[in-house]
C-alpha positions as CSV (number, residue, x, y, z in Angstrom):
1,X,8.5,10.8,-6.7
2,X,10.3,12.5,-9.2
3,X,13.6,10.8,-9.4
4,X,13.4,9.3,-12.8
5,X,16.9,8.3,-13.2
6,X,17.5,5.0,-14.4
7,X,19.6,4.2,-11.6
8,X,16.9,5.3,-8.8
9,X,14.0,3.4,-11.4
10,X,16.5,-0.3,-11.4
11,X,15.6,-0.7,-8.0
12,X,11.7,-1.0,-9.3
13,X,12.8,-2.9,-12.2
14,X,12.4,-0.4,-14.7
15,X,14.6,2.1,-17.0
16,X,13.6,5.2,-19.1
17,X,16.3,4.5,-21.3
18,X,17.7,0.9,-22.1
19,X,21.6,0.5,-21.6
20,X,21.5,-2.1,-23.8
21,X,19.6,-4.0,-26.1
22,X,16.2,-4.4,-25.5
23,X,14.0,-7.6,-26.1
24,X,10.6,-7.0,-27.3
25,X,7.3,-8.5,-25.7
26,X,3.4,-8.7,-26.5
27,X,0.4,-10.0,-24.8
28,X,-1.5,-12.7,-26.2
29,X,-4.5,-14.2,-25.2
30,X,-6.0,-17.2,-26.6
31,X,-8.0,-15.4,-29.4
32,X,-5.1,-13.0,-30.7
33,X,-2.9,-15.9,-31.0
34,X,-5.2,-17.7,-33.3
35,X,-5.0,-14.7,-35.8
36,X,-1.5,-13.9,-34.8
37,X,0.1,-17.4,-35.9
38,X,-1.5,-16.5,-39.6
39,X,1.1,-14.4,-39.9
40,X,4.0,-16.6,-38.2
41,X,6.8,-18.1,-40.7
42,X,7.2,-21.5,-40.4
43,X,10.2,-21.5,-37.9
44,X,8.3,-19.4,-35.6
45,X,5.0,-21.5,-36.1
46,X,7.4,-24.7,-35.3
47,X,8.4,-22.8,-32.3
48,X,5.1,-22.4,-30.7
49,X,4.3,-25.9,-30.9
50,X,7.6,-26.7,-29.1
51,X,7.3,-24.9,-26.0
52,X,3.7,-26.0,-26.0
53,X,2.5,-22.0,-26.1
54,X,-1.6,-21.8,-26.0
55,X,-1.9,-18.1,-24.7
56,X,-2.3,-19.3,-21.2
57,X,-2.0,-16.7,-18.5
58,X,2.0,-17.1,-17.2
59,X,3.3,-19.0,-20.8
60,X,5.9,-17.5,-22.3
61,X,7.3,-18.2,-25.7
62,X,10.6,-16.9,-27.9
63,X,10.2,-16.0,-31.2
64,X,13.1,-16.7,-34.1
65,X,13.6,-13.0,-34.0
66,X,14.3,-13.1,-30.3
67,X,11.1,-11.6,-29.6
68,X,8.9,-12.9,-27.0
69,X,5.0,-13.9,-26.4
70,X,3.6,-13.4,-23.0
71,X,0.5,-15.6,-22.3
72,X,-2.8,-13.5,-21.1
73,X,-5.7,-13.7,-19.8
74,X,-6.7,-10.3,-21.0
75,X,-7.5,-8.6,-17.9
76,X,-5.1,-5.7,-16.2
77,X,-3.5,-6.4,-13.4
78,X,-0.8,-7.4,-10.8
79,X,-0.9,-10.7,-12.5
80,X,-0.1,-9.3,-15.7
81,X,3.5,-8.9,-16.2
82,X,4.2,-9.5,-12.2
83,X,5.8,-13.2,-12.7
84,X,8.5,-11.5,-15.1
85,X,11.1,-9.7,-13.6
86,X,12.7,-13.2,-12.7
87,X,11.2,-15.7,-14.9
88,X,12.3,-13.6,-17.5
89,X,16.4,-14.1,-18.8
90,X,18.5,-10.9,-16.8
91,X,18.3,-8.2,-19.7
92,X,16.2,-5.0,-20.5
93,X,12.6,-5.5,-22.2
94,X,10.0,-3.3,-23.6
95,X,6.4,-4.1,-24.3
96,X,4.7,-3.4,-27.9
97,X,1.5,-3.0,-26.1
98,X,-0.1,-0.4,-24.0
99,X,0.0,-0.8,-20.7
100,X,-1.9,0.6,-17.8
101,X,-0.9,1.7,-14.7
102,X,-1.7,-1.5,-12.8
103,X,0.6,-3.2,-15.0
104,X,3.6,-1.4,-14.4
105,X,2.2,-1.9,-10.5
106,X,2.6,-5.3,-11.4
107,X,6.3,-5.5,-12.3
108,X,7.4,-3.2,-10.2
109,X,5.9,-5.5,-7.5
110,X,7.8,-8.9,-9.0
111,X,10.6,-7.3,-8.8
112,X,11.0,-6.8,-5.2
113,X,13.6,-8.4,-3.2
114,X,14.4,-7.8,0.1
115,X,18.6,-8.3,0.7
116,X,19.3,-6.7,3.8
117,X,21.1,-9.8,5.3
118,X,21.3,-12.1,2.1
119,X,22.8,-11.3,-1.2
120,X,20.5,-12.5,-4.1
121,X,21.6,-14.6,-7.0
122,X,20.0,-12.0,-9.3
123,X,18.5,-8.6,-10.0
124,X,15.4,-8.7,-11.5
125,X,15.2,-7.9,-15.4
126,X,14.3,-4.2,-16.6
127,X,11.2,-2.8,-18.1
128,X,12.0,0.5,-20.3
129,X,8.9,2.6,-20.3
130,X,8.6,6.4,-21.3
131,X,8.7,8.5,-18.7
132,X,5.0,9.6,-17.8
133,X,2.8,10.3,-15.3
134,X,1.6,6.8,-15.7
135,X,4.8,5.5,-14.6
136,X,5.6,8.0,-11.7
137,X,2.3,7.0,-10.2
138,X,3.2,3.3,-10.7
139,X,6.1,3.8,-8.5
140,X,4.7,6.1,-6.0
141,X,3.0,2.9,-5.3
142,X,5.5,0.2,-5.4
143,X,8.2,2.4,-3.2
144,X,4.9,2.7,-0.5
145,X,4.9,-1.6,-0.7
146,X,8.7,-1.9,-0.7
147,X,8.3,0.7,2.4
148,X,6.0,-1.8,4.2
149,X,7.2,-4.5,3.0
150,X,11.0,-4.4,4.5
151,X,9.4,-3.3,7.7
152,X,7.8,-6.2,7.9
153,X,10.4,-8.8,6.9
154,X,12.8,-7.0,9.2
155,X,13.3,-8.9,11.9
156,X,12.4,-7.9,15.5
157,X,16.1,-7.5,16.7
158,X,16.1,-4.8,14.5
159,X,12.5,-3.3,14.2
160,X,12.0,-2.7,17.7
161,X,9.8,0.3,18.4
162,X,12.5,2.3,18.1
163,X,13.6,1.2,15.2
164,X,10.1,2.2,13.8
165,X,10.1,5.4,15.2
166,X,13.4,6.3,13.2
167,X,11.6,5.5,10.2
168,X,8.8,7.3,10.8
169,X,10.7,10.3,11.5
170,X,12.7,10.2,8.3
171,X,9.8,9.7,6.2
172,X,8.0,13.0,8.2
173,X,11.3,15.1,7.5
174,X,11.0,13.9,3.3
175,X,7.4,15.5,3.7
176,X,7.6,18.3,6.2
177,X,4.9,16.5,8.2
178,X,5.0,17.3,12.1
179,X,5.8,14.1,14.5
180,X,5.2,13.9,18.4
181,X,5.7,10.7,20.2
182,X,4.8,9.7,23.7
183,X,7.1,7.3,24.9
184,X,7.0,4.8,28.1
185,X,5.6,5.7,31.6
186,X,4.6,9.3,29.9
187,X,1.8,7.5,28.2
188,X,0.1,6.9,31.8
189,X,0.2,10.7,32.0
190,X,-1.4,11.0,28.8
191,X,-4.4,8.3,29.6
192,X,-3.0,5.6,27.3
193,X,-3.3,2.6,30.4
194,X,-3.4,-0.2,27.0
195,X,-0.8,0.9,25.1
196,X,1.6,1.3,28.4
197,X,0.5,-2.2,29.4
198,X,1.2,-4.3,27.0
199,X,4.8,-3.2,26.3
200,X,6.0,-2.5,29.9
201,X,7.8,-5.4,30.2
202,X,9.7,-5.5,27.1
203,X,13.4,-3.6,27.4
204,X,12.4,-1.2,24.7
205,X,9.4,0.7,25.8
206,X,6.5,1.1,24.1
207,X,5.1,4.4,22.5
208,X,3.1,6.2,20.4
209,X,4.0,7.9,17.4
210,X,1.5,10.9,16.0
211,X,2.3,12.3,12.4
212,X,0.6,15.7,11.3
213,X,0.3,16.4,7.8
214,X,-1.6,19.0,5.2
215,X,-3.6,21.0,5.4
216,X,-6.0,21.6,8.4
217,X,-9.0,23.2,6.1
218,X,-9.2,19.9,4.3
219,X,-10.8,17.1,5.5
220,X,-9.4,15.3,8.5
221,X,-8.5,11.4,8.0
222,X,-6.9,9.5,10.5
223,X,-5.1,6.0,10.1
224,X,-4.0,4.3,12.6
225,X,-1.7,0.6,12.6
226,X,-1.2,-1.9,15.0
227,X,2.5,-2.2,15.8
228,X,3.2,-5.0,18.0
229,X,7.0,-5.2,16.8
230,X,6.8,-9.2,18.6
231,X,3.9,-11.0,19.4
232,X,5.4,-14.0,22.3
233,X,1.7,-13.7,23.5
234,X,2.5,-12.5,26.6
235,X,1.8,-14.8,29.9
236,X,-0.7,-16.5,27.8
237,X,3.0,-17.7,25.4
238,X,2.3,-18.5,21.9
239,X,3.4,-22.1,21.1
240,X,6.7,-22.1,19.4
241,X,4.8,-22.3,15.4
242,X,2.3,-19.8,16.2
243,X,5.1,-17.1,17.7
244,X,7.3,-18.2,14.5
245,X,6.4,-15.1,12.4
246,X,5.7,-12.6,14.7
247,X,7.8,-10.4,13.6
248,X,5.0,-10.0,11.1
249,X,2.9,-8.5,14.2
250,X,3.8,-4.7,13.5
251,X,2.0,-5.4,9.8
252,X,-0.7,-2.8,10.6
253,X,1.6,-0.2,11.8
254,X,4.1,-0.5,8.1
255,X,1.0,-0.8,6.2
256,X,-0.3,2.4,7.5
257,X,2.8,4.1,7.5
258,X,3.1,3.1,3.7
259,X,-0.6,4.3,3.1
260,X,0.8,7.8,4.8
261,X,3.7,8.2,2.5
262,X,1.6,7.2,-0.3
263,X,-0.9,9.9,0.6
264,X,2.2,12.8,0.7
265,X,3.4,11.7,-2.0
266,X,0.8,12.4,-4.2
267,X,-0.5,15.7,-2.4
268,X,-4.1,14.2,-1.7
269,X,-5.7,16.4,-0.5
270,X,-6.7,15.7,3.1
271,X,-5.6,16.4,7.0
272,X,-3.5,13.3,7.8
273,X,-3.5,12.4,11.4
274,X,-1.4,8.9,11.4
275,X,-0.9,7.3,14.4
276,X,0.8,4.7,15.4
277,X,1.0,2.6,19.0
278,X,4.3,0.6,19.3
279,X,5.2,-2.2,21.7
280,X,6.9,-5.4,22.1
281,X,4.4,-8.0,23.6
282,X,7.2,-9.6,26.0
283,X,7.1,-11.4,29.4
284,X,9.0,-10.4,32.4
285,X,8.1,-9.5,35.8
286,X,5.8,-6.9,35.6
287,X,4.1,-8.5,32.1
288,X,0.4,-7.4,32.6
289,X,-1.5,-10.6,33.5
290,X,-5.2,-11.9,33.1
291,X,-7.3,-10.9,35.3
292,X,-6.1,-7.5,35.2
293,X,-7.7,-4.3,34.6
294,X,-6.8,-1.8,32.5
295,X,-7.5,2.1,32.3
296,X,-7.5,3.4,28.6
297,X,-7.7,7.0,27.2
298,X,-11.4,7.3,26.3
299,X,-12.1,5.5,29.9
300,X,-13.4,2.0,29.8
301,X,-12.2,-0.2,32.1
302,X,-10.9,-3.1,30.3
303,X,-10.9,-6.8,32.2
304,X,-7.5,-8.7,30.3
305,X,-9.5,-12.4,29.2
306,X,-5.9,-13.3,27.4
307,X,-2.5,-11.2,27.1
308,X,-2.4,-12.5,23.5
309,X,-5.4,-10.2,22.6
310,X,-2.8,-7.3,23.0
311,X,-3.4,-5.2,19.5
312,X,-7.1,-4.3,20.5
313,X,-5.3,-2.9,23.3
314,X,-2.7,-0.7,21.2
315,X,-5.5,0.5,19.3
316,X,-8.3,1.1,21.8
317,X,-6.0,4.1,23.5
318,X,-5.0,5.6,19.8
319,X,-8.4,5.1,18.5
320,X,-10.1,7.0,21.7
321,X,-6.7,10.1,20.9
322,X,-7.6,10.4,17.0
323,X,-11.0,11.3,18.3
324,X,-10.1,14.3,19.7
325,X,-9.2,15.3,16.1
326,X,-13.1,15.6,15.1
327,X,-11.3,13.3,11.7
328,X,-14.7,12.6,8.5
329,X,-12.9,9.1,8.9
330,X,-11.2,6.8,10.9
331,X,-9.2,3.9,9.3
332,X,-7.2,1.4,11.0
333,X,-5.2,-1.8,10.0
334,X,-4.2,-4.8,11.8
335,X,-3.1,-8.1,12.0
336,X,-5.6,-9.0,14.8
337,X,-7.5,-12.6,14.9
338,X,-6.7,-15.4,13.4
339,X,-10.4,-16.0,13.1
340,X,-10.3,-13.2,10.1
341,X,-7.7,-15.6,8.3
342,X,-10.2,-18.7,8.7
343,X,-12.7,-17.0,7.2
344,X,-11.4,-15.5,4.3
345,X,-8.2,-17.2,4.0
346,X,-4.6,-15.6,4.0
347,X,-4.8,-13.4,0.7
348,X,-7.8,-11.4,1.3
349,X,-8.1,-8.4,3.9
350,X,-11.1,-8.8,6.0
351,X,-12.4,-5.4,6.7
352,X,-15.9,-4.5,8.9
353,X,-16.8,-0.8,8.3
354,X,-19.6,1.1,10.2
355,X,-21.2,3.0,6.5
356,X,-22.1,0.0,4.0
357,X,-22.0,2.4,0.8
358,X,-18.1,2.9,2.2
359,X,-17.6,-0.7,2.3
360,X,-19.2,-1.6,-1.4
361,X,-16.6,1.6,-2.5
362,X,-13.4,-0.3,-1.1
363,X,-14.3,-3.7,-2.2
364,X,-14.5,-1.8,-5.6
365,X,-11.5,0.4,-5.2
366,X,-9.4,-3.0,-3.8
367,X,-10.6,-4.9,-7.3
368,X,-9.4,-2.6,-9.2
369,X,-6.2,-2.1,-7.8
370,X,-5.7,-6.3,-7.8
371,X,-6.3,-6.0,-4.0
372,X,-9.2,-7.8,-2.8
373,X,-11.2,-6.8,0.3
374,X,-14.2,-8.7,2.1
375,X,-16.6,-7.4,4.1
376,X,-17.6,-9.0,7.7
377,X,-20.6,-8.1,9.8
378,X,-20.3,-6.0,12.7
379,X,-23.1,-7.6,14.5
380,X,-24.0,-5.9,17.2
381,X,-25.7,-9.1,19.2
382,X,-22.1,-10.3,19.8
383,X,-21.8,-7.3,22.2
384,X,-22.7,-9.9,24.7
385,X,-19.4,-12.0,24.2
386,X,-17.2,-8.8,25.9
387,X,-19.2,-8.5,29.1
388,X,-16.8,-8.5,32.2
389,X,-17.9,-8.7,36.2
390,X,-15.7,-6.8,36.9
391,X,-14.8,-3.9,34.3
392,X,-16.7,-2.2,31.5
393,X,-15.9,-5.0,29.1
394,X,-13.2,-7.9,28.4
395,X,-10.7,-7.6,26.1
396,X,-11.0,-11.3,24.3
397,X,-14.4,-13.1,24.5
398,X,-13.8,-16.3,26.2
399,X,-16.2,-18.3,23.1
400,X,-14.0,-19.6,20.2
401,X,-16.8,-18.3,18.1
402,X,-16.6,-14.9,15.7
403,X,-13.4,-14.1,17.1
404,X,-13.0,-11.5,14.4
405,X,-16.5,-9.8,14.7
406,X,-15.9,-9.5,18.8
407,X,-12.7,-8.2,18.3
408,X,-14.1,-5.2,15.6
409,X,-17.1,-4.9,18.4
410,X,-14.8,-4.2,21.2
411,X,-12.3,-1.7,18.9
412,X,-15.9,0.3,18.1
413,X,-16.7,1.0,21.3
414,X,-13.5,3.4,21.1
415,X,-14.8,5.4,17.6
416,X,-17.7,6.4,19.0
417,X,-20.2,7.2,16.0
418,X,-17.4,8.2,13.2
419,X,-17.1,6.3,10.1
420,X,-14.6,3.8,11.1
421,X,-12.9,1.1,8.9
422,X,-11.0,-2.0,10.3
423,X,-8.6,-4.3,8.3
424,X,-7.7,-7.3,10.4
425,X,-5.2,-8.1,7.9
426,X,-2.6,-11.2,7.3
427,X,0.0,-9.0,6.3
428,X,2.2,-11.6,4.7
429,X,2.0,-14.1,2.1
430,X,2.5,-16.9,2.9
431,X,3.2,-18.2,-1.3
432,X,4.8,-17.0,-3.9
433,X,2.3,-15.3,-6.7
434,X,2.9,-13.5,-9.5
435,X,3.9,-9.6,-7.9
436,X,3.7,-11.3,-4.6
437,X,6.7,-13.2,-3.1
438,X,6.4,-14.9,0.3
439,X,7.2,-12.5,2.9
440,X,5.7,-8.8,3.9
441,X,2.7,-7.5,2.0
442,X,0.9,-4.1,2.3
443,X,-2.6,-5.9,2.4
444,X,-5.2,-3.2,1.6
445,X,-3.2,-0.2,1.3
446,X,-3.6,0.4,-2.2
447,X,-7.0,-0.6,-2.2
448,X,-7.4,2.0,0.6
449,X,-5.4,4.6,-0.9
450,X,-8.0,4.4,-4.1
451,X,-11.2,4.5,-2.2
452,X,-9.6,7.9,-0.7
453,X,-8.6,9.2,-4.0
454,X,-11.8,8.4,-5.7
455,X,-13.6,10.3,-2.2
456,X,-10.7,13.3,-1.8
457,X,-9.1,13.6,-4.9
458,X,-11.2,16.0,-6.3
459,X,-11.6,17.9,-3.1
């Protein structure tokens, strides 16, 4: 990322150099106002007690002089400056304090909007910052976000697997990375029965999309993301409010293509093996039904409980192929159970991971990045939940109990004994927060990407 014009930077709300004049901003918490209103005149003192302005997190005050007071709470992050861009009059702003990185993360974030089929009343304001590498790092990760973001807010009409894959090929050409895809009845050939399955009766078939990149004597990571492009259910149909945002169901596969960009971008210094299994859940006559069994790539037999359990499915087959790669680490994201969201709600990412040192290193990485991550037990007495008659195991246990823990249990029968991580992920918001509107959200991949860096970065 080093475009640092000011008209590549507007789209990430920020300039290096202000066309016009530029309104000035500090943070105040509820201590530094108490000593800053000493110094206040009167008019400015008289202006305070007007708009009420106590130094509350998301207050906002004007000054005589034009110059504005941004409530804190005097912690760094998202929340910081990420209700601004358009609470904040149109115009260009600079801050008198120093900010850090998660900051700038923080605005850029606010300021996204995504206006592929509506125009929007209004850009979002401008932050002027000097050009460092403070600020290039800020927008490496906010152009990975916007990435996943708008391929999750796309709609399905237009984010068919296809679709995807034209993506992912463009990105691969920016960074010289390799691509292979495997692509409808050829991924019988190639072992992958689940993948093949569950997007056979969709017009578009399904596929699976393999990106190469770095160097091979570094260590091998592979990510892989769900990327069910629309979730109808299947035979087992969705009722019409459950299938109402499943475009939202390729979440895994944007978020992990966003964690791969953000990991060329920046040179980390791994072997990226990214995969990616593509399908559109849909019903027709040849729909795979319950009661079927499946072949997959690593070989279990696989007894279909409910066509709506359909991502294990993609990422069984894609799981088993990464393998093969001998990779230090397996990661995957999706947007799998909706037991995961009853547990820890809508705006955390569950994650289950196999090495419990690796798990309290992403819930610290994902704090610090203002991307929270929860840990849920893979407990292996739940095995019992996935036992067919008929097959080596069943894709969705029939209990409406630990939905989330099965579904992690059946994916690790595919990793065999590599470090694996999980995200069964929302993907969305479904609220408006400061540097998160409603719509599309890269759940865990900067907490991800942070937890690598602090483990590669110094490879």
């Amino acid at each position: 990322m080093n475009n640092f014009s000011n008209t590549h930077l507007a789209k990430y709300g920020f300039a290096i150099l202000a066309r016009r004049k530029t309104t000035t901003f500090q943070l105040v918490d509820e201590k530094k106002l108490k000593s800053l209103v000493k110094d206040l005149g009167t008019a400015d003192k008289e202006a305070l007690v007007k708009q009420s302005f106590s130094g509350k997190s998301g207050q906002i005050a004007w000054l005589s002089s034009d110059n504005l007071l941004i409530g804190w709470n005097g912690e760094h992050g998202l929340q910081t400056l990420g209700s601004l861009p358009f609470k904040l009059p149109s115009g260009f702003y600079s801050c008198e304090d120093e900010l850090k990185e998660i900051d700038l993360i923080g605005w850029g974030l606010g300021s996204y909007q995504f206006d592929r089929y509506k125009k929007q009343d209004r850009r979002p304001s401008i932050l002027v910052a000097p050009k460092t590498k403070k600020l290039q790092r800020a927008v490496e990760a906010i152009d990975s976000t916007y990435l996943a973001r708008d391929l999750i807010n796309t709609p399905s009409q237009d984010m068919s697997p296809t679709d995807f894959e034209k993506v992912t090929k463009q990105l691969a050409r920016q960074f010289s990375a390799k691509v292979s895809v495997i692509k409808g009845d050829a991924l019988l050939k190639s072992g992958c029965g689940a993948i093949h399955a569950v997007g056979r009766a969709a017009d578009v078939p399904p596929r699976l999309i393999e990106v190469t990149w770095g160097n091979k004597k570094n260590p091998t990571v592979a990510i892989v993301g769900k990327g069910v492009t629309f979730d109808s259910g299947g035979l087992n149909i969705k009722p019409g409010g459950s299938m109402r945002q499943m475009k939202k169901d390729m979440g895994g596969a944007a978020i992990a293509l966003g964690l791969g960009k953000m990991i060329m971008n920046r040179q980390l210094p791994v072997h990226l093996k990214l995969l990616i299994p593509l399908a559109e859940n849909a019903i027709s006559g040849n729909a795979f039904r319950p009661g079927d069994i499946l072949q997959t790539h690593k070989g279990i037999t696989v007894e279909i409980d409910n066509t709506d359990a359909e991502g294990r499915l993609l990422l069984c087959d894609a799981l088993s192929i990464s393998l093969g790669y001998k990779p230090e680490l397996i990661i995957d994201f999706a947007t799998l159970t909706g037991a995961a969201r009853v547990a820890v709600g809508t705006e955390i990412s569950a994650m289950f991971c196999t090495n419990g040192e690796d798990a309290q290193a992403l819930v610290a990485a994902g704090d610090s990045q203002s991307d929270p991550v929860w840990p849920l037990p893979l407990y292996g007495d739940y095995e019992y939940m996935l036992a067919s008659n008929v097959a080596d195991v069943t894709n969705s246990a029939p209990s409406g109990f630990a939905g989330a823990t099965t579904a992690a249990l059946f994916l690790k029968r595919f990793v065999d004994k590599t470090p694996w991580i999980h995200f069964d992920i929302m993907a969305f918001n479904t609220r408006a927060r400061p540097a998160r509107p409603e719509g599309g959200e890269a759940m865990g991949m900067r907490a991800t990407y942070e937890f690598l860096e602090r483990r590669y970065g110094n490879s």
